[in-house]
Structure formats: structure tokens, C-alpha cells
C-alpha positions in Angstrom: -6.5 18.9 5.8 -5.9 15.9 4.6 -6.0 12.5 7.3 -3.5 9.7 7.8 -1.3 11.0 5.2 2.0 8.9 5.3 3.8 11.2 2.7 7.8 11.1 2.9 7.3 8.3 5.3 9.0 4.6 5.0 6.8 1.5 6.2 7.8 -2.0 6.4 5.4 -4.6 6.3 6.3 -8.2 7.3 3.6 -10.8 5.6 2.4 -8.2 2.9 1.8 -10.8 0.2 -1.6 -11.7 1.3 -4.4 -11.3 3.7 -4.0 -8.5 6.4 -0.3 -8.3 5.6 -1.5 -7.1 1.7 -4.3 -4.8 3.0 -2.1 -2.9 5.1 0.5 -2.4 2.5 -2.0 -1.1 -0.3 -3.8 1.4 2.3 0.1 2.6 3.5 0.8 2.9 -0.4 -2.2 4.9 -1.0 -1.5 7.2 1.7 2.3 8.3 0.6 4.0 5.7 2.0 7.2 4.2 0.7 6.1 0.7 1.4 8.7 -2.3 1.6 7.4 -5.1 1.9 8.7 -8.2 3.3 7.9 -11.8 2.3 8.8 -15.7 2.4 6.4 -15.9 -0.6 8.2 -13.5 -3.0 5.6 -13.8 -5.7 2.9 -12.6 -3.5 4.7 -9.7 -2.2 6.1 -8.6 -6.3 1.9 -8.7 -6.6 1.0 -6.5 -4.1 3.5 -4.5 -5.0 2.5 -4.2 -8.5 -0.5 -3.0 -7.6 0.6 -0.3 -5.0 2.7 1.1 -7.9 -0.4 0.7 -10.4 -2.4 2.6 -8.1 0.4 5.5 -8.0 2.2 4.4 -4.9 5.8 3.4 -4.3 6.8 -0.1 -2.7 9.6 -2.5 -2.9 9.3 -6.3 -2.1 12.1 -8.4 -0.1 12.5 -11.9 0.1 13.3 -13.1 3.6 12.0 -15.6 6.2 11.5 -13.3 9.5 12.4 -16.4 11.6 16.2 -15.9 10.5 18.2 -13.3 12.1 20.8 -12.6 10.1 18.5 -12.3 7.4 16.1 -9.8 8.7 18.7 -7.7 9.9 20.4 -7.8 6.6 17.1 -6.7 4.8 16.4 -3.9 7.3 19.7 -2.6 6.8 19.7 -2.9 3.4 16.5 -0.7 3.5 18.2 1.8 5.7 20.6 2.3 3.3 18.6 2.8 0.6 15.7 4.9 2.2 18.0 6.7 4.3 15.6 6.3 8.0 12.9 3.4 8.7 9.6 5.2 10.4 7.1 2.3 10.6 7.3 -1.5 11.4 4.3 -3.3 10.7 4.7 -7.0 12.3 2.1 -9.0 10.2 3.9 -12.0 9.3 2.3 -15.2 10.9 1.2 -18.7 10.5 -1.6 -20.9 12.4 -1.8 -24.1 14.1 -5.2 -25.9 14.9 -5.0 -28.7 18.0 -5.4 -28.1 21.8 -2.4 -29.1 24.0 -2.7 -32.6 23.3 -2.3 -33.1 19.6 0.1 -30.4 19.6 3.3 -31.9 18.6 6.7 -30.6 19.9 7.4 -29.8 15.7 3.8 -27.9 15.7 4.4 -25.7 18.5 8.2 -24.8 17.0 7.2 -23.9 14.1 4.5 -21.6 15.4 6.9 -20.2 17.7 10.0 -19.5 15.3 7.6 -17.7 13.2 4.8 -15.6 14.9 7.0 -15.1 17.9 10.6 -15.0 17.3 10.2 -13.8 13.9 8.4 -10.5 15.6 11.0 -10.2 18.1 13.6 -10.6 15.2 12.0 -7.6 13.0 11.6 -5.5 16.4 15.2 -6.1 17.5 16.6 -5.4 13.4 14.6 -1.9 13.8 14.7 -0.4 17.1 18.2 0.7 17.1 17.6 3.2 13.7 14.4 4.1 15.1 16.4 5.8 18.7 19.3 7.3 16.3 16.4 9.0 13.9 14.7 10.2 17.0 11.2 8.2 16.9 9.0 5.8 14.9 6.2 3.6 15.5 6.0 -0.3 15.9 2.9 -2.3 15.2 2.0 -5.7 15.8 -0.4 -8.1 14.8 -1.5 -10.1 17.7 -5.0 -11.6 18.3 -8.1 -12.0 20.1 -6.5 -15.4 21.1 -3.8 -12.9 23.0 -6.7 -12.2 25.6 -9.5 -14.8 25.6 -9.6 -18.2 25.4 -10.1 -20.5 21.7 -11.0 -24.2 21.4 -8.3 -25.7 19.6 -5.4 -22.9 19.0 -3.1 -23.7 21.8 -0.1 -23.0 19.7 -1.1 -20.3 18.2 -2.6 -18.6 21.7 0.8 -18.9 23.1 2.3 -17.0 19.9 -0.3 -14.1 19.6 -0.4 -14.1 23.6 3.5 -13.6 23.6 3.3 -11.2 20.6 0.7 -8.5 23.3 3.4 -8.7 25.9 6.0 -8.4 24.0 4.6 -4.9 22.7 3.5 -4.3 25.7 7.1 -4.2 27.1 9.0 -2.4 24.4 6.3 0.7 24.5 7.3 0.9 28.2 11.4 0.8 27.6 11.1 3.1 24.6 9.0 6.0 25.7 11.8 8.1 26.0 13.0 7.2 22.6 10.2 8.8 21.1 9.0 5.4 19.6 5.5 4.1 20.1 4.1 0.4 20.0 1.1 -0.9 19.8 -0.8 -4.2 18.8 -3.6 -4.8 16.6 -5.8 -8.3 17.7 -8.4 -9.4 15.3 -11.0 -11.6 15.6 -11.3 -14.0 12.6 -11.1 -12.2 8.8 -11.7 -13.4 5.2 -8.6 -14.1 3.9 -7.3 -16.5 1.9 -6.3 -18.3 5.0 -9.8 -19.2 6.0 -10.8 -20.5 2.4 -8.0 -23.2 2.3 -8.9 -24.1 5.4 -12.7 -24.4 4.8 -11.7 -26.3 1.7 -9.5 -28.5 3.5 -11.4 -29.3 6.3 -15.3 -29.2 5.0 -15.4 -30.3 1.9 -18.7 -30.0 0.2 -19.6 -28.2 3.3 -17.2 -25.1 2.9 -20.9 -22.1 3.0 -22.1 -24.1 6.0 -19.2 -23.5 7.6 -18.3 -20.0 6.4 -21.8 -19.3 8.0 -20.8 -21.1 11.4 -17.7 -19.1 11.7 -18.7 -15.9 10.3 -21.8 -15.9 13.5 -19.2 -16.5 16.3 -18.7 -12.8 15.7 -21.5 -11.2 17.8 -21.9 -8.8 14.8 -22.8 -11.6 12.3 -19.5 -11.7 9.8 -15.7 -11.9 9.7 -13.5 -8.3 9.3 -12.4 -7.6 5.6 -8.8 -7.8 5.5 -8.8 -3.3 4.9 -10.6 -2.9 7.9 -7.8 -3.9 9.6 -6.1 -2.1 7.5 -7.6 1.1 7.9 -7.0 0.7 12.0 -3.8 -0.2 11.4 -3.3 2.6 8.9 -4.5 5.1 12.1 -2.4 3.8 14.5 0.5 4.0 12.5 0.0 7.6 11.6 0.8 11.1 13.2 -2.7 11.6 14.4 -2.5 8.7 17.0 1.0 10.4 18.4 -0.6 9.7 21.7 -1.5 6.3 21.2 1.0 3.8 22.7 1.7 0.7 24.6 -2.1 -0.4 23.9 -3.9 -3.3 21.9 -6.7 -3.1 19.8 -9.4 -5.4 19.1 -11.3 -5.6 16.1 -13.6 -8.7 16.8 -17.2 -7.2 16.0 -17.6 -7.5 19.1 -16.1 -10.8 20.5 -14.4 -10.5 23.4 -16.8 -8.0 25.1 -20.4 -8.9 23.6 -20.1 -13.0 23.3 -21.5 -14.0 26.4 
């Protein structure tokens, strides 16, 4: 027997252009998954879907800013439609804000909000009903080490993730019945693209010096790779973790527990 097949099964992925977002697509896509991915950055989703479908797999991209409603409820209906059921949400979608309390601005702390929050709750709320009329399905959500422990200089960003465990949190309580299950992923820091804009942005000149720096504030000595989140992601989301719900999951080589 095969593991962690997703055959027959459809997935939306929120933020699947890049980064985590694309890592989960590709491993749901290799799996059977129909894969839909949604995406401000419509290019980056057409690319990871191109390459889902060069690799075999099946996957649609959607343009659509989560922090809009309307819009996301649109797109998930649209996909109803089409697919005939939706089984998996992945929330993934997300943006970052660097400054403690003090130099974050009422505009920073919005934007952070209207995306990594709200723009959860909106995908959540656009799904949940289909999921109770088909009889089940499974929610995940991409929160953060920064849900549970403290990080110099991500106030804005704490808040969101730390709202984003709570909220998943809740909706595996109220949906037991229903057959659906929610859980939350929280990563410590990855190599994405994310991290080598910022480095450039930030450090110039000094962008390996810093890679170093942050790479060692894992006790294990590096940052995840983007699949390795998408491999756990890929488990939770699948049949063989039926009894997994209402729980997060760090995957911080060992930050929160081992960084004393």
C-alpha cells in the first residue's frame, strides 16, 4: 500500500505561487490531488501549476486576493462547481512585517492583519459550509513558531500567526461533529524566496554572513526546505492522520523546545 495518496481528492492551496505555498501544491499534485491553487501573484501560481501538470499532476490556478470576501467566496464556489466537492483547504497565504510595537505603524499592522488573518478567516468561512454538506474534509493552516514563543522584532506578524493557532484551534472544536478536521502547521524560519529578498535588502554585501546567522538560531544548524513542510503538511492533510485534529505542529529544528 501505497502512503498519503490524495487520488480523487480536491486541494486548495492559498499562496501556492512560491515558497511553502508552491511546495505544498507540487507534493499534493504528485500525490493525486486535483490541486487549485490560489494566488494574488497569478504568474507564480500559472508556474507552479505548469510544473504540477509536467510532472503528471492536475492543478488549476485562480487569481484572487484572500483578504477580499466576495472574491474568495466567488473562487471557492466557482471551484465547487467545477470539481463537484472541496476536501482540503490549505491556508498558506501570508505576508511579513519586521518592527516591534514601536515602529509598527497603524498601516503596517493592517496590512498584516487583512491578509494573514482575515484573509484565513475569509478562505475558512468560503469553505466550511461545502465541507458539512459533503460530510467531512480537512483544514490546514500555516501559523508560526511566532504563534507560541516570543521574536525580536515581529510584533505584527506574532499577532497574525498567534491569531491564525487560535483560530484553528476553535473551528476543530465546533466542527468535530461535522466530520471536518483542522490543524496548523508553525515553522520556524525556511529558505524561500522570502528570506533572500530580505537578506538582499537588508545586508548588502553581507547577505552569507547573515544567511549563516539566521540559519544557527535553529538549534539544528539550518533553515527547513520549503517540501519539508510540505511533506508534514502533505501527512496531515491525508487519510492516515484521520485522527489528527485540533493540534499545531512545529517544525523549527528544534526551536521552541531545544533553544535555551
Amino acid at each position: 500500500m501505497e502512503l498519503f495518496r490524495l487520488d480523487h481528492k480536491v486541494a486548495v492551496i492559498t499562496g501556492g505561487g512560491s515558497g511553502i505555498g508552491q511546495a505544498i501544491a507540487k507534493c499534493f499534485g504528485a500525490q493525486g490531488a486535483r490541486v487549485h491553487i490560489i494566488e494574488l501573484n497569478e504568474e507564480g501560481g500559472r508556474s507552479t501549476a505548469e510544473e504540477i501538470r509536467a510532472a503528471g499532476g492536475q492543478a488549476e490556478v485562480h487569481a484572487c486576493n484572500v483578504a477580499d470576501q466576495a472574491a474568495v467566496i466567488n473562487v471557492m464556489d466557482s471551484i465547487v462547481q467545477q470539481a463537484g466537492k472541496l476536501d482540503i483547504l490549505v491556508n498558506c497565504a501570508g505576508i511579513a512585517h519586521v518592527g516591534n510595537l514601536e515602529n509598527t505603524g497603524e498601516q503596517d499592522f493592517d496590512r498584516v492583519y487583512q491578509v494573514n488573518v482575515k484573509g484565513t478567516y475569509n478562505c475558512m468561512y468560503a469553505v466550511i459550509k461545502q465541507m458539512k454538506t459533503q460530510g467531512g474534509g480537512v483544514i490546514l493552516n500555516i501559523a508560526s513558531i511566532a504563534s507560541s514563543v516570543g521574536i525580536p522584532d515581529r510584533f505584527a506578524y506574532s499577532m497574525s500567526k498567534g491569531a491564525v493557532l487560535t483560530m484553528t484551534l476553535s473551528a476543530a472544536k465546533d466542527y468535530l461533529g461535522s466530520n471536518i478536521r483542522c490543524n496548523c502547521i508553525s515553522p520556524a524560519r525556511v529558505h524561500t524566496p522570502f528570506v533572500d529578498g530580505f537578506l538582499a535588502k537588508n545586508y548588502p554585501g553581507k547577505e552569507a554572513e547573515m544567511f549563516d546567522k539566521l540559519s544557527k538560531t535553529q538549534p539544528i544548524g539550518r533553515m527547513a526546505k520549503p517540501v519539508e513542510v510540505g511533506h508534514l503538511a502533505l501527512y496531515l492533510c491525508s487519510d492516515e492522520a484521520g485522527f489528527i485534529t485540533g493540534c499545531d505542529y512545529p517544525i523549527d529544528g528544534g526551536f521552541i523546545r531545544l533553544n535555551n
